[in-house]
C-alpha positions, 0 to 999 in steps of 0.5 A: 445643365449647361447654358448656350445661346442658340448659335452656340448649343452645337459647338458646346454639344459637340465639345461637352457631350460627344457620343451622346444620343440622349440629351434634351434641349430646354428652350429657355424665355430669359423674361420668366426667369427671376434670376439673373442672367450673366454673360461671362466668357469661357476659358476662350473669351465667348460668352456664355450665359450663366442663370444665377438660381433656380429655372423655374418650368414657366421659363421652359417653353420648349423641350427638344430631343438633341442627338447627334447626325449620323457622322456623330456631329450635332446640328444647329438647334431646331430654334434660333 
């Protein structure tokens, strides 16, 4: 699993996950969660949150099908 903020799932999608149809978006409420969330930058400088345990199923409150368009780029998520 890799965590994004929304504004970064297509970039990391792209990087990560080129040439996949099958991956699944968790849409993620940090406040159900009862570990902590750390931003820590990638070997870039961006930040990235990492959760430090389990991610129990009443933190998802939304799962979104995630492919990419027909030109093989990943949209911006369907959440802000």
């Amino acid at each position: 699993m890799h965590c994004s903020y929304a504004h970064q799932v297509a970039a990391t999608a792209g990087r990560y996950y080129a040439g996949r149809v099958d991956l699944v978006l968790l849409e993620i409420d940090p406040a159900r969660l009862d570990v902590p969330v750390l931003d820590e930058p990638s070997a870039t400088g961006e930040l990235f949150p990492h959760v430090y345990g389990t991610i129990p199923r009443r933190a998802v409150v939304a799962e979104h099908a995630y492919g990419p368009a027909p030109d093989g780029t990943f949209p911006d998520p369907p959440f802000r």
